[in-house]
KEKOLDREN-825535 format. One record per residue: residue in three letters; x, y, z of N, C-alpha, C in turn. Coordinates in steps of 0.1 Angstrom, whole numbers, plus 5000, padded with zeros to 4 digits. Layout:
ALAXYZXYZXYZ...
This chain:
UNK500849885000500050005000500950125000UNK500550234994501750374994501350465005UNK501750495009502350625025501450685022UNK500250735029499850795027499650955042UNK499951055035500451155048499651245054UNK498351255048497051335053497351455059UNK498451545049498551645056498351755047UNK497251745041497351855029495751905025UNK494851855034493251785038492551955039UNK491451985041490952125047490752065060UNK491052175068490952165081489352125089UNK489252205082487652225087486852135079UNK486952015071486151925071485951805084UNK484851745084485151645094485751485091UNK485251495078486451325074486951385059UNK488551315057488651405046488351305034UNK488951365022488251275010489051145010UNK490251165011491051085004490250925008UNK490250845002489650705008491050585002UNK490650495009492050395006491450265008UNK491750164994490650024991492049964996UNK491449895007492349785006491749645012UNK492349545007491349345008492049275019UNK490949255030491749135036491548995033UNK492648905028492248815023492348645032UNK491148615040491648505047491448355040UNK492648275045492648195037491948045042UNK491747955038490647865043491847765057UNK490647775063490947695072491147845086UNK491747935082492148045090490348075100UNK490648145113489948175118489248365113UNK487748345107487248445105487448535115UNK487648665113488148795123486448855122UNK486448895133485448965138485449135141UNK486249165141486949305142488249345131UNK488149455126488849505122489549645126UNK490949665128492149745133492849775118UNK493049905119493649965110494550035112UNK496050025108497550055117498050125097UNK497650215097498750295082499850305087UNK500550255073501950355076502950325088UNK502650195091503250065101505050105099UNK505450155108506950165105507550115122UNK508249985120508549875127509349975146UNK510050075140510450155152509850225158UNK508750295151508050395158506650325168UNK506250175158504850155164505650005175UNK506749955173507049815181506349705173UNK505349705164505049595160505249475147UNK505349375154506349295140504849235134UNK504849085135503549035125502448985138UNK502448995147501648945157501548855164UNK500248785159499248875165498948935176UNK497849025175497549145188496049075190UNK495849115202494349115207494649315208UNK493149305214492749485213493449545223UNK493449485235494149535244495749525247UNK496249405237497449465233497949565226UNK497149555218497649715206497349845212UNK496049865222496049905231497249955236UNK497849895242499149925252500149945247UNK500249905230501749935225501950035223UNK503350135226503550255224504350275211UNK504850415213505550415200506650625200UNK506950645195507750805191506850845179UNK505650845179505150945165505651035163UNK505651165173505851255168507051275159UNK508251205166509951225161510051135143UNK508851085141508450975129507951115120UNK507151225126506351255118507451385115UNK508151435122508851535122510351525116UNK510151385115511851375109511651335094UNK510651205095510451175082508751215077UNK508251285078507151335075505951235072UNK506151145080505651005082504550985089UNK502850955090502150975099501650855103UNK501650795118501050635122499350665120UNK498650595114497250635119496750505124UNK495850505131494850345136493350395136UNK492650325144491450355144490950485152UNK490050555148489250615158488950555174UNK489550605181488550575194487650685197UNK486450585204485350695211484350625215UNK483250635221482150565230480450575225UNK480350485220479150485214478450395220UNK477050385223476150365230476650215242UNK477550305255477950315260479250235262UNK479950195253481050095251481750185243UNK483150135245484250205238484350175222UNK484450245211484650145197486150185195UNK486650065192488450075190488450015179UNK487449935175487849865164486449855151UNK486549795140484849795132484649675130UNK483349675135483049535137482449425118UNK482849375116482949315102481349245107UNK480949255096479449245097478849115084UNK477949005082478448895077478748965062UNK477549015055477649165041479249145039UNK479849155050481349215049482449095039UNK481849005045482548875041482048785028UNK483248825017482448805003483548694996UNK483448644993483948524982485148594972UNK484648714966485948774958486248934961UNK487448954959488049074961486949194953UNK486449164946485549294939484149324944UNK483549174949482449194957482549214973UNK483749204978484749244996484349424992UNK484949454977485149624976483749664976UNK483049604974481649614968480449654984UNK481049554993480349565004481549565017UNK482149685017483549745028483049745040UNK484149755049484049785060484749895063UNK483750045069484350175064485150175084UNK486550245076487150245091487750355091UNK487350445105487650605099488950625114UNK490150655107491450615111491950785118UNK492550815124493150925128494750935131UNK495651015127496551025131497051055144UNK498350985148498450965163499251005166UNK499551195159499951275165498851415166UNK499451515173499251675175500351785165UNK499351885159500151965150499952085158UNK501052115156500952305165501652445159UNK501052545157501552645148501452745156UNK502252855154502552955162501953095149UNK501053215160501253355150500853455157UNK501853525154501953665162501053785155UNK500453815162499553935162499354065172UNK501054085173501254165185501354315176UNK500854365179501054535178502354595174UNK502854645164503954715169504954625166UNK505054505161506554395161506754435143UNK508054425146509154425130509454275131UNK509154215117509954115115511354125109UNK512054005123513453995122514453985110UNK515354015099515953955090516753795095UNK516353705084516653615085515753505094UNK514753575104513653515112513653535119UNK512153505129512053585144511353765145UNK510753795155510453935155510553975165UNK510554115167510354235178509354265180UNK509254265195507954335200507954435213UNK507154515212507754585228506754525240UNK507554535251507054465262506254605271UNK505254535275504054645285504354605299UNK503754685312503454615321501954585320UNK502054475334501054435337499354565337UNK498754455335497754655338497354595352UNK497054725359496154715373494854675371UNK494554705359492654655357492754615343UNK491154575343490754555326490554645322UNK490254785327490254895317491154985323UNK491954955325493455015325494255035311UNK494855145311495755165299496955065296UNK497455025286498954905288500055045290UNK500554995296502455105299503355015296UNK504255095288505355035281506255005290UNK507054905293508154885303509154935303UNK509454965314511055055315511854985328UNK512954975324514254935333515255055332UNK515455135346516355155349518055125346UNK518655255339520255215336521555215345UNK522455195343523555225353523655355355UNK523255435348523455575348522155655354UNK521255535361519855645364518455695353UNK519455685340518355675333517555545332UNK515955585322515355485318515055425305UNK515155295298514855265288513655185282UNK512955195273511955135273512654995265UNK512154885272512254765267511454675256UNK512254625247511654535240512154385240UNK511354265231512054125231511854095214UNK512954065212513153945196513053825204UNK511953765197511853635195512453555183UNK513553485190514253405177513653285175UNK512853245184512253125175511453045190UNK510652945185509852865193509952705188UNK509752655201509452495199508852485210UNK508052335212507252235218508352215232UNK507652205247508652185259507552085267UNK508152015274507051925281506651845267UNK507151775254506551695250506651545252UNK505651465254505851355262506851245247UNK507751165255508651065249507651005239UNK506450915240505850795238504450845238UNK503750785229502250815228501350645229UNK500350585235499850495229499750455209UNK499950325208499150335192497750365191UNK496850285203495750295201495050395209UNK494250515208494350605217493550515227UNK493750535243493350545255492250625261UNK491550605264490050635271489450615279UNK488550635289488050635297486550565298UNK485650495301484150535306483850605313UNK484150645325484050665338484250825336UNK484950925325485151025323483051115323UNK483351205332482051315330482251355317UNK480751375315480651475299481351575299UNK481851665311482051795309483851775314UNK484251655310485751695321486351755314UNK486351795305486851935297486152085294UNK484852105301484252195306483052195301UNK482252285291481552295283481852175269UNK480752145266480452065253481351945260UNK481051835247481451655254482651645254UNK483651575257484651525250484651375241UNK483351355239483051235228482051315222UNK482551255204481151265197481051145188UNK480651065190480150935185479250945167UNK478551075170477351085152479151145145UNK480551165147481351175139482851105142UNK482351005148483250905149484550925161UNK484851005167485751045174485751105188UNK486851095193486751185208487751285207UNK487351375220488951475218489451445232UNK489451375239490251365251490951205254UNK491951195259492651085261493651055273UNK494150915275494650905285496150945284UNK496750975291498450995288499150845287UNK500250805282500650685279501550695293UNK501450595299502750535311503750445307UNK503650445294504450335290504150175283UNK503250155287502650075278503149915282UNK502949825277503049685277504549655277UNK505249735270506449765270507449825278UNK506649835290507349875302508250025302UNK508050075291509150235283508650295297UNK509750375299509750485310509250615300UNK507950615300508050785292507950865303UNK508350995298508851115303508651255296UNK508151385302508251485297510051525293UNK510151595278511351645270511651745273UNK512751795276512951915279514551965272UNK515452095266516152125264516752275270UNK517652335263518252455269517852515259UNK518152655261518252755253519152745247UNK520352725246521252715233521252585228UNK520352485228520352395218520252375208UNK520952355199520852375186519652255178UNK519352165181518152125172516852185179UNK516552265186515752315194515852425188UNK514352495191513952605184514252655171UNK514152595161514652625148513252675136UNK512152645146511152725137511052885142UNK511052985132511453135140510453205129UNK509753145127508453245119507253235121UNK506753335129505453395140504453375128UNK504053315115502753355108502053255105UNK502353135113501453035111502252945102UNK502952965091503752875079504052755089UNK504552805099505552665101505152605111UNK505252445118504252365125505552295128UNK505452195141505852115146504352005157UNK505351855151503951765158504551695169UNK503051645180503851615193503251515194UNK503551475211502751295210501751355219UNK500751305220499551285230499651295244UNK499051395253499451425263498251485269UNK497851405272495951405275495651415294UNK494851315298494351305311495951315320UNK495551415332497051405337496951305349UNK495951265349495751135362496251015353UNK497250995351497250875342497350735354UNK497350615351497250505353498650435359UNK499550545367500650475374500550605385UNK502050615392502250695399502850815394UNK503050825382503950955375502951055372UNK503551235375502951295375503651355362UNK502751385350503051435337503051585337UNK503751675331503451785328503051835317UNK502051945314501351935303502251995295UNK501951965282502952025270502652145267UNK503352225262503852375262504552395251UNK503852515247504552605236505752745244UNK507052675238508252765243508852885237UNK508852975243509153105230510653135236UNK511653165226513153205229513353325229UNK513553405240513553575238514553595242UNK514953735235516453815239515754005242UNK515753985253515154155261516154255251UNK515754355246516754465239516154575242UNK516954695232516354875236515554865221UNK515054975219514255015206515154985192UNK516954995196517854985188518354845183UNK517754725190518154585188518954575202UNK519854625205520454645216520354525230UNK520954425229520854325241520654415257UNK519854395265519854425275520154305286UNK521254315293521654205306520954275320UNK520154225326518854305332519554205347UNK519454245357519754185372518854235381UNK518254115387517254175401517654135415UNK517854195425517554145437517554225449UNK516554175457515454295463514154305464UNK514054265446512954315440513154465428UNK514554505430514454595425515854575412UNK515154625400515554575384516354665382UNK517354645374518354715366519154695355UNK519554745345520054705334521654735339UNK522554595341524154585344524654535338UNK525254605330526054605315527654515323UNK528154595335529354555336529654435344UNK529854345337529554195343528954175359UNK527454255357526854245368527154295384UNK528254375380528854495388527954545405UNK526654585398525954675406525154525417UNK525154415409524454315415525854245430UNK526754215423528154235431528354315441UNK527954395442527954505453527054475463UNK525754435462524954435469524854305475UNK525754215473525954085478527054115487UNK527854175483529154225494528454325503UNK527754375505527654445517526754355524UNK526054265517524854205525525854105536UNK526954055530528153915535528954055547UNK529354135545529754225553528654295565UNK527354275564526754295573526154155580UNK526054035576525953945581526753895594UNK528253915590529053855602529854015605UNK529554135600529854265606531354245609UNK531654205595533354205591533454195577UNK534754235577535254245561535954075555UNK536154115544536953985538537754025532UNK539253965536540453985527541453905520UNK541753895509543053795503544253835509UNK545053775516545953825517547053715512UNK548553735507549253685505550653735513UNK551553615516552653615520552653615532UNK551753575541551753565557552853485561UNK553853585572554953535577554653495590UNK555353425597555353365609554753495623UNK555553605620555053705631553853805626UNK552853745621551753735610551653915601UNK552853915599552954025589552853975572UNK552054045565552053995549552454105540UNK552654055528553154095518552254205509UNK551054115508549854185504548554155505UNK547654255504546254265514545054305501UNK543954245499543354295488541754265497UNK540954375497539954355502539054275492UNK537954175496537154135490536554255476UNK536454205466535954335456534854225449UNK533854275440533554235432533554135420UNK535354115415535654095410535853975410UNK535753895424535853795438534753695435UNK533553795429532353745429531553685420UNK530953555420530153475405528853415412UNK528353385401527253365401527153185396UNK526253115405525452965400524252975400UNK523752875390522352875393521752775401UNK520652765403519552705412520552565414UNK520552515395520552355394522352345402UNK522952445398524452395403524252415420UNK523352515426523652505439522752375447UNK521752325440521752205442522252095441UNK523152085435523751965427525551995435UNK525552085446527452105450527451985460UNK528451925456528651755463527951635456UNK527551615448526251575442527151495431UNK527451355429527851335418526951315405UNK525551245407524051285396523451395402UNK523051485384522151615385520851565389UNK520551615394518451655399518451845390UNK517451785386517251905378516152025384UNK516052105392514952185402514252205390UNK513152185395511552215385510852315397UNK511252395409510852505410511852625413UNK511652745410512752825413514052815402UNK514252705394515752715390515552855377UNK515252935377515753065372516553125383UNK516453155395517353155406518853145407UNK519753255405521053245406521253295421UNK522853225423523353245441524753265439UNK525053385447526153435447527353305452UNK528653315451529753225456530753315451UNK531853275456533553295452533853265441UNK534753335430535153305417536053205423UNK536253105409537353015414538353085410UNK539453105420540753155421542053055420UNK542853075419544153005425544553065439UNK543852935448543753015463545152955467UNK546052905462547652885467548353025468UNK547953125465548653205461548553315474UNK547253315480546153385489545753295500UNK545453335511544253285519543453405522UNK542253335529541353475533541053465550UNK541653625550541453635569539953735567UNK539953785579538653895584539153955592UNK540253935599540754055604542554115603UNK542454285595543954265585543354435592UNK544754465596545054615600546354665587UNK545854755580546454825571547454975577UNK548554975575549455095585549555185568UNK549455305568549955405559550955535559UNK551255555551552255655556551155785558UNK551355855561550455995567550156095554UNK551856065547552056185540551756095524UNK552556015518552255975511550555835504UNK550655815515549455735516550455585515UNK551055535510551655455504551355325518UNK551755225513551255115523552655075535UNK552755085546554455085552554154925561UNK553154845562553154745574551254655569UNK550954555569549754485569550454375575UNK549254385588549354295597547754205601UNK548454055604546953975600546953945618UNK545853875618544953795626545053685624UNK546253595626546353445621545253355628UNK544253415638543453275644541353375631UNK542153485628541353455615540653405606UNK541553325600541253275589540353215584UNK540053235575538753145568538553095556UNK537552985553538352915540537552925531UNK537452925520536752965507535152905508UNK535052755515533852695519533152785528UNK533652835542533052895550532453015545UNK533253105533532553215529531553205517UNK531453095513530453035503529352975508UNK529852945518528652895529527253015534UNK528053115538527453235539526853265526UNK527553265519527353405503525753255498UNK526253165501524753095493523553065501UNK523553125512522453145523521853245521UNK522453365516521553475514520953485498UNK519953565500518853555493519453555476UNK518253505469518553435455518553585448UNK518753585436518953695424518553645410UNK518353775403517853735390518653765379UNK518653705368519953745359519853685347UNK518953835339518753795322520553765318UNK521053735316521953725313521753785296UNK523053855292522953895273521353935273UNK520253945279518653945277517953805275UNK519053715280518253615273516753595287UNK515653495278514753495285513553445277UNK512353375283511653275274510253285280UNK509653275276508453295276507653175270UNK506153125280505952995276504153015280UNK503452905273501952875276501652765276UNK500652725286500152575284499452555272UNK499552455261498452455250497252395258UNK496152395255495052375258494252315251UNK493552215257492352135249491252225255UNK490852275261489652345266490252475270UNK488952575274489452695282490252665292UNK489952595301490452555312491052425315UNK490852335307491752215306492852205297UNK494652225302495652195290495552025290UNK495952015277496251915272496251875254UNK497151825251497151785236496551645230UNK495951605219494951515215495351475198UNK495351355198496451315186494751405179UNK495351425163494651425152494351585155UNK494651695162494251795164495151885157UNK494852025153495852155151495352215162UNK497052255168496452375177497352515175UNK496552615171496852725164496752845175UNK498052855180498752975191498753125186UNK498253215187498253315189498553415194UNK499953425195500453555207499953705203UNK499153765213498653855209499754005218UNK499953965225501054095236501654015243UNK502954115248503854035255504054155265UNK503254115283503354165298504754105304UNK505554205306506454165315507954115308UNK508754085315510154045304510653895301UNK509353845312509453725308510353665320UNK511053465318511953455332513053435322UNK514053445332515353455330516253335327UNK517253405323518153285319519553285319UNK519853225330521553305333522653205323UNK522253095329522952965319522252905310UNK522452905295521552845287522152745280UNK522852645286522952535282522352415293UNK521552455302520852435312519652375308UNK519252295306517952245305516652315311UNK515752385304514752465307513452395309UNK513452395325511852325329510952445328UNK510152475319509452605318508852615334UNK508652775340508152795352507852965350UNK506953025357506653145358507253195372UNK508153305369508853345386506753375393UNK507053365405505853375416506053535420UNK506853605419507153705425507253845423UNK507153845407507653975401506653935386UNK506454095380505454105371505754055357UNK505553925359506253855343505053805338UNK504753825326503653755323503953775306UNK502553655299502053665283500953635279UNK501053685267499053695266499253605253UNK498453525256498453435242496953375242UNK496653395221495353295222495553185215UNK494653095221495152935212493952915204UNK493552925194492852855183492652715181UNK491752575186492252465184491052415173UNK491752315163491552295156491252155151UNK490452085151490351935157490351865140UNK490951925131490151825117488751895114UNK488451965122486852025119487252185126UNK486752315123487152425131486752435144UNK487552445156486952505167487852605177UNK487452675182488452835181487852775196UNK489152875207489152895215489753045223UNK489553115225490053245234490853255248UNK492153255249492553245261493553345258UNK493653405276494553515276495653455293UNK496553415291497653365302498253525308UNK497753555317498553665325499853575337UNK501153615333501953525342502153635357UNK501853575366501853625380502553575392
C-alpha cells in the first residue's frame, strides 16, 4: 500500500476525502476475524509491531515516538478512531456477515468503512502583537507592557532603569519557538475512559460518536512495554531546538498525545507547552543584561557589577566583618599583600548547580531554577588565603602602604565564605537578555492538554512583562513562571480538531 500523509486535507472538514481500498484476504481453514484494526503507515520502530498477532488490548498498550516519525520523516502512524458509542468503547469495526464475500471485487463492493486518525498533534505558532518588526533572516520584535492594574486600565510600556539612572523602554526578539514538556511515547491505540463526565473538559462533550471520534485521552505510562516515558525538555542554546522562527502560522511542529493527567501509574505528567526563545533589547536591537535582587531591576552592563555589590555588603553585614585575600603571611603574621574582598571575587550559580554542590547525579529543580546564588570566583587560592581580620598601617604623607598585619586565628576558608554567600537570598539574571516565555496549550478553556489528530493554532497577541530569565542556557529549561515579580504573556490558542473550533485564552503570568 503507498504512504499515505494526510497532511494537505481542509481543516475544517470532518472526514477528509481521500479513501483507501484495501482486501483482507483469509485463507481457508484460518479463523474468520470479527473486528477490524487499521494500523497505516506501520513503520516497525515507531509502532514496536512485527507480524503478531494482537488482541485489542494489546495494541491498546503498545506504544511508539510518533511524533519524532512524523517530524523527521514526514511520516504519519494512523489506527482507528477511538470513542464511545452507545455506552462501550469502539476501538475497532466490527465486520458484519455483508462484509465477508467470496471475491475481492464483491469484499470492495460491500467494505467495511474504518475511519482512522492520526496519532499525533500539529501545532503552529502566530503573532499578532502590535507594533513587532519582523526579524531578517527570522524571528520578531515586539515591545514589552506592564502588567495592567485592571481590565480597563491603559497597557504601559516597560521600562528598566540604567546604570546611569536613566530609563529605557524595553523590547523582546523572538528567535524562535518549539514544543517543551513533549511526552517521549504516545499509545498506538488511543486510551480512554468510561468513567470520564461529559464535561471533564468543561462545556460541550469530550466524545462525539454521530462523527466517529473523541477529543480527550489518557496519557501513555508506558505501555506493555514497560518504556519509562517522560516529559522532554532542552536548553536554550540547543541547537536542534527552536529552529522554527516564523510567527505567521507557515510553520508547524507535531507532538505525542498528552491528555488526562491522572494517568494510570504513579507519574505525575506535565502538560505540554509551547516555548518562546527571547532576547530583552532597547528600541535599537540592543541586548539588554537586566539583574534583580530585592525586588528591584536594573539594566548591568558590567558583568553584573551593581548586583556584586549588593551581595558584598549583605556578606559584610551578616557577620559585621570584612573579607580579605591576603598573601605572603609570615610567621610573626605580617604579609606581603592585602586585597579587600571586591566584586571581582564574585560569580554567580544557578538554582540546578547549587543543588547539585557535592552531588555526583544532576536533579534538575523544576521549582525556582531561574534563581541564581552568589559564591567565590574560582581562584588560585595557593597563592592567597582569606582572613577577616587585617589592619592596614599607611604613611600619613604619602598614603603608600608601610606594614599589613593579619589575625592568624582568623582565617577562613573559601567553603566557609560560600557557605554564607549561598544562604543569602536568590537573584535574578537575564543574562545577554536572554529569556523565554511559555503557555500551556489547551484542549479546553480551562483544561491543558494535547489530543492526537488535532491542530492547535497559538496566537500571541502581547507580550506583559520580560518574561523568566536565563542565566545559563545550556541548562535544560523546565518552563516555570517566577511567583514573585510582574512577568507574564498573553496568548490565544485556536484549536483545531480536523473540523474548526476556536478557543479564546489570555495567560497573565503572576
Amino acid at each position: 500500500m503507498e504512504e499515505i500523509n494526510f497532511d494537505t486535507g481542509d481543516e475544517t472538514e470532518t472526514v477528509e476525502k481521500k479513501m483507501i481500498n484495501a482486501v483482507l484476504v483469509v485463507n481457508q481453514g484460518e479463523q474468520v476475524p470479527s473486528q477490524l484494526v487499521a494500523v497505516l503507515n506501520r513503520d516497525e520502530t515507531a509502532t514496536g509491531l512485527g507480524n503478531g498477532p494482537y488482541t485489542l488490548t494489546g495494541l491498546r498498550r503498545k506504544v511508539g515516538n510518533y511524533a519524532s516519525l512524523a517530524n523527521t520523516r514526514k511520516q504519519f502512524v494512523m489506527t482507528n478512531s477511538v470513542y464511545v458509542d452507545g455506552g462501550k468503547v469502539v476501538e475497532a469495526q466490527t465486520i458484519l456477515p455483508e462484509n465477508l464475500q467470496k471475491t475481492a471485487d464483491k469484499a470492495k463492493g460491500n467494505p467495511v468503512t474504518i475511519y482512522v486518525e492520526r496519532n499525533v498533534a500539529k501545532v503552529r505558532v502566530n503573532a499578532t502583537i502590535t507594533g513587532k518588526d519582523v526579524l531578517t533572516g527570522g524571528g520578531i520584535m515586539c515591545p514589552v507592557y506592564k502588567k495592567k492594574a485592571s481590565a480597563s486600565a491603559s497597557d504601559e510600556p516597560y521600562t528598566i532603569v540604567k546604570e546611569d539612572g536613566t530609563e529605557t523602554f524595553v523590547y523582546v526578539k523572538f528567535h524562535g519557538w518549539d514544543i517543551s514538556a513533549d511526552l517521549q511515547y504516545a499509545f498506538l491505540s488511543k486510551n480512554i475512559r468510561l468513567g470520564w463526565k461529559e464535561n471533564v473538559l468543561g462545556a460541550g462533550s469530550w466524545n462525539d460518536a454521530p462523527h466517529h471520534r473523541s477529543y480527550w485521552a489518557d496519557v501513555c505510562d508506558g505501555g506493555t512495554d514497560n518504556t519509562t516515558n517522560k516529559n522532554q525538555y532542552f536548553s536554550y542554546n540547543n541547537p536542534t531546538n527552536f529552529t522554527r522562527n516564523k510567527f505567521d502560522g507557515s510553520e508547524w511542529k507535531y507532538c505525542n498525545e498528552n491528555g488526562e493527567k491522572e494517568a494510570p501509574s504513579n507519574i505525575i505528567y506535565k502538560p505540554t507547552k509551547i516555548l518562546i526563545k527571547g532576547e530583552l533589547c532597547d528600541a535599537d536591537g540592543n541586548s539588554l543584561t537586566v539583574t534583580e535582587f530585592a525586588g528591584s531591576r536594573i539594566i548591568d552592563y558590567t558583568e553584573f557589577s551593581l548586583l556584586k555589590e549588593n551581595y558584598l555588603l549583605m556578606l559584610a553585614n551578616t557577620k559585621a566583618k570584612s573579607y580579605w585575600k591576603v598573601y605572603g603571611v609570615k610567621e610573626d603574621g605580617t604579609a606581603t599583600k592585602a586585597e579587600e574582598i571586591s566584586p571581582a571575587d564574585i560569580t554567580f550559580i544557578t538554582a540546578n548547580e547549587k543543588t547539585n554542590i557535592g552531588k555526583a547525579a544532576k536533579e534538575i529543580v523544576e521549582s525556582g531554577s531561574y534563581y541564581v546564588y552568589a559564591c567565590l570566583a574560582p581562584t588560585a587560592t595557593d597563592d592567597f588565603s582569606w582572613y577577616t581580620n587585617v589592619t592596614i598601617d599607611k604613611d600619613p604623607d604619602s598614603g603608600n602602604v608601610t606594614k599589613i598585619t593579619v589575625d592568624k586565628n582568623s582565617k577562613v576558608t573559601p567553603d566557609a565564605i560560600n557557605a554564607i554567600l549561598l544562604d543569602l537570598p536568590h537573584a535574578k539574571i537575564w543574562n545577554d537578555g536572554k529569556t523565554y516565555y511559555f503557555a500551556n496549550i489547551m484542549q479546553s478553556a480551562t483544561v491543558p492538554g494535547v489530543v492526537r489528530n488535532h491542530i492547535y493554532d497559538i496566537n500571541l497577541k502581547k507580550v506583559y512583562g520580560i518574561g523568566t530569565p536565563v542565566y545559563e542556557p545550556d541548562e535544560e529549561i523546565v518552563p516555570e513562571q517566577p511567583t514573585d515579580e510582574d512577568t507574564y504573556v498573553a496568548a490565544e490558542i485556536k484549536i483545531l480538531q480536523w473540523r474548526l473550533m476556536t478557543q479564546d485564552v489570555e495567560f497573565n503570568w503572576d
